[in-house]
C-alpha positions as CSV (number, residue, x, y, z in Angstrom):
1,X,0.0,0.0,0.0
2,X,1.3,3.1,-0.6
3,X,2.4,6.1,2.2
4,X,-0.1,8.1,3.0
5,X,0.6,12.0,3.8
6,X,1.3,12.9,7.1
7,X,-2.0,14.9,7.4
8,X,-3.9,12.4,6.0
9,X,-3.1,9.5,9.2
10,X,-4.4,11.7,11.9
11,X,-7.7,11.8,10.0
12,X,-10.5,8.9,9.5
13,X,-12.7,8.2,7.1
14,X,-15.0,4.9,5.6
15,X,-16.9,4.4,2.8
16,X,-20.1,3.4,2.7
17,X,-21.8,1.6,-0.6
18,X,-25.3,1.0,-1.2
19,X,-26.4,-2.0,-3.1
20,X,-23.5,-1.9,-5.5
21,X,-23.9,-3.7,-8.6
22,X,-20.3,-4.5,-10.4
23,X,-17.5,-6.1,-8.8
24,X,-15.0,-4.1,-11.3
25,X,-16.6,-1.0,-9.4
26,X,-16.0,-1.9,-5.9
27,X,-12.7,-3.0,-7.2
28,X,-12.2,0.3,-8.1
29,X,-13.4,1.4,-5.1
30,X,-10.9,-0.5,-3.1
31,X,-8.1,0.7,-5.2
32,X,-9.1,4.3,-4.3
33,X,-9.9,3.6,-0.7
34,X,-6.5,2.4,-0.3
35,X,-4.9,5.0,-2.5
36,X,-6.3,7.8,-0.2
37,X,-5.7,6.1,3.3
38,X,-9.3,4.6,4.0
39,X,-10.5,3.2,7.3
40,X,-12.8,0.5,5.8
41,X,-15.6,0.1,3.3
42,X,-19.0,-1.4,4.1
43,X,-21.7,-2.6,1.1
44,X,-25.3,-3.8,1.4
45,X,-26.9,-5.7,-0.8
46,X,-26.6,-8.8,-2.3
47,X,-25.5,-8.0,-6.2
48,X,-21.7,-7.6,-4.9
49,X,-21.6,-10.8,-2.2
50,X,-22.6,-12.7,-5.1
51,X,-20.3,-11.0,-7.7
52,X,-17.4,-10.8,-5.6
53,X,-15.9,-14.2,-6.6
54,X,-15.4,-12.8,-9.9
55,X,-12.0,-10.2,-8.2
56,X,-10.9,-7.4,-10.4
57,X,-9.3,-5.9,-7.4
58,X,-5.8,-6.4,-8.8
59,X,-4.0,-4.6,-5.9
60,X,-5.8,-7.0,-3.5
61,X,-6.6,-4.1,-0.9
62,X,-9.8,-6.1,0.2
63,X,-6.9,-7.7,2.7
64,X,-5.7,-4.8,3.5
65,X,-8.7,-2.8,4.3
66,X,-11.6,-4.2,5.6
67,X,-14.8,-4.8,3.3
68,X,-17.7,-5.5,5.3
69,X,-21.2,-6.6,4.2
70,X,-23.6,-5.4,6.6
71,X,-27.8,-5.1,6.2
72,X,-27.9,-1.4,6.6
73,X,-25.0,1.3,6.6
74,X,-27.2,3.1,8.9
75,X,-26.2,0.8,11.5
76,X,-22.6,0.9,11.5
77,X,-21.5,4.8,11.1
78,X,-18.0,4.6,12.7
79,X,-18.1,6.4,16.3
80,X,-17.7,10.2,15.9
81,X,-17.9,10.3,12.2
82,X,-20.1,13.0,9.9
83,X,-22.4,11.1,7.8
84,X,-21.4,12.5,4.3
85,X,-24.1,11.4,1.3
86,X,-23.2,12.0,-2.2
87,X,-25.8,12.3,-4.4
88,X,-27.1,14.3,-7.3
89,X,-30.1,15.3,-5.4
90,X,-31.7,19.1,-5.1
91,X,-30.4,20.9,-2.3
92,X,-27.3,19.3,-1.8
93,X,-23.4,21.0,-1.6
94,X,-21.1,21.3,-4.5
95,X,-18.3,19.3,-3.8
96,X,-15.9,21.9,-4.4
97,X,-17.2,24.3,-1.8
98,X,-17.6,21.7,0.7
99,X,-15.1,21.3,3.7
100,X,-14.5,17.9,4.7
101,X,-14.9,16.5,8.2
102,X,-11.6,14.6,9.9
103,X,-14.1,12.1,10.5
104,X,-16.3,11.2,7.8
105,X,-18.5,7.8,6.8
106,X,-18.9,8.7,3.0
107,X,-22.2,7.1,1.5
108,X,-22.6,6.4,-1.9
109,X,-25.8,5.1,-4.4
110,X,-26.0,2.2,-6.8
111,X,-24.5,2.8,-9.7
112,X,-27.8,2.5,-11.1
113,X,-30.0,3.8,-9.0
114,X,-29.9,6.9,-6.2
115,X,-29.8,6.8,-2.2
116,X,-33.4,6.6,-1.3
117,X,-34.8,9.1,1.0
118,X,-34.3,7.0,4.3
119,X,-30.9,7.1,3.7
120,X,-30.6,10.8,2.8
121,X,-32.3,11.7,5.9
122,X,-30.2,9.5,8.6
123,X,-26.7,11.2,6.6
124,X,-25.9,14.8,8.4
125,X,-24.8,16.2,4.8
126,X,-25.3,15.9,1.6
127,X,-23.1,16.7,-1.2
128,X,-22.5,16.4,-5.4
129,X,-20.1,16.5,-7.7
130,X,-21.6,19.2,-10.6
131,X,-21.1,17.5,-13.7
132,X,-23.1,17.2,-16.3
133,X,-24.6,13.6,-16.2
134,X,-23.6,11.3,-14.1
135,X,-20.5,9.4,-13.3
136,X,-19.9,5.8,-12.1
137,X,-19.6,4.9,-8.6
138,X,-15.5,4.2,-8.5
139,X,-15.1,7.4,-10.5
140,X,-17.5,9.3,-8.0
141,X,-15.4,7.8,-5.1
142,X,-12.0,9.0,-6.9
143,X,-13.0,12.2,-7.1
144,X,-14.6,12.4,-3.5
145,X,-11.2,11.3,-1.9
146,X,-9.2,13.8,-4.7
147,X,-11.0,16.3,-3.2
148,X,-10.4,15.5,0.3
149,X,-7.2,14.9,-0.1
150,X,-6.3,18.2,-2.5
151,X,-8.3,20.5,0.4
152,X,-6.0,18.7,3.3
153,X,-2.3,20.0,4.2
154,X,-0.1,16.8,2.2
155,X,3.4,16.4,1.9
156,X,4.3,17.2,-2.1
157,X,7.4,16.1,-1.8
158,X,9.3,13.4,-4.5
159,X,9.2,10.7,-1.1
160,X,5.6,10.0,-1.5
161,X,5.9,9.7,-5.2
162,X,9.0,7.3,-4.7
163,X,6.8,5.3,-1.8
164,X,3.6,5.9,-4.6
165,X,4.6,4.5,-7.8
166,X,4.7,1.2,-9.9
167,X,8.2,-0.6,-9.8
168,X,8.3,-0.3,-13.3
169,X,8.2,3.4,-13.1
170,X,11.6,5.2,-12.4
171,X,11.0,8.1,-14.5
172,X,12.2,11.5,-13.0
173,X,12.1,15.5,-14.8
174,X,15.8,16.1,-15.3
């Protein structure tokens, strides 16, 4: 896994995924939960436990971080943490004027479906990306974690690329 900015370990955050459909997605997801320092990521529904044998999670972060099936997400909001919803709903935030919490459970839709009302009305916030359309669930999750990450104090510096990168990249700007 790679080194996480220093700013980034005194912070928390899990993911929360509602009814996903496509294994490649939560693979994706996994990928970018460990990329960006993730406590753990929780799913309902059944389309994923019975997708999962079919792993596209090619840096095998579902040992590293753990992936929980649960019946509701409602019922297992890490202690302390803002309930963070993202959603193209009316009256939500913008993502890029939103300032994220130290301690967050980020709670995300189906890919093809929304987060139904019960679930937008236990969540403390509610936020969207504005694009025009919408985008998949691991792309939404990149960009929520981008975000997070790009609005945090991180440590730029050529150690975390070093720590970051592929063995088969060594490339450096002379």
């Amino acid at each position: 896994m790679s080194s996480l900015p220093d700013s980034t370990v005194n912070t928390v955050y899990s993911i929360g995924l509602s009814n996903p459909k496509s294994a490649v997605n939560v693979a994706s997801v996994l990928r970018a939960a460990g990329c960006y320092g993730a406590s753990s990521v929780f799913y309902t529904g059944e389309r994923y436990r019975r997708a999962k044998e079919f792993n596209a999670d090619t840096k095998a972060m579902h040992k590293l971080i753990p992936t929980i099936g649960v019946d509701s997400l409602a019922q297992v909001i890490p202690a302390g943490a803002t309930t963070v919803a993202v959603e193209l709903v009316e009256g939500a935030q913008p993502l890029p004027a939103y300032q994220h919490p130290a301690n967050a459970f980020y709670v995300f839709g189906p890919e093809d479906g929304s987060l139904s009302q019960h679930d937008l009305q236990w969540c403390d916030e509610v936020v969207y990306i504005p694009t025009k359309g919408c985008m998949n669930l691991a792309a939404t999750v990149n960009v929520v974690l981008y975000d997070r990450l790009a609005k945090s104090a991180y440590d730029a510096g050529d150690d975390l690329i070093i720590a970051s990168r592929d063995r088969n990249n060594r490339t450096r700007i002379k």
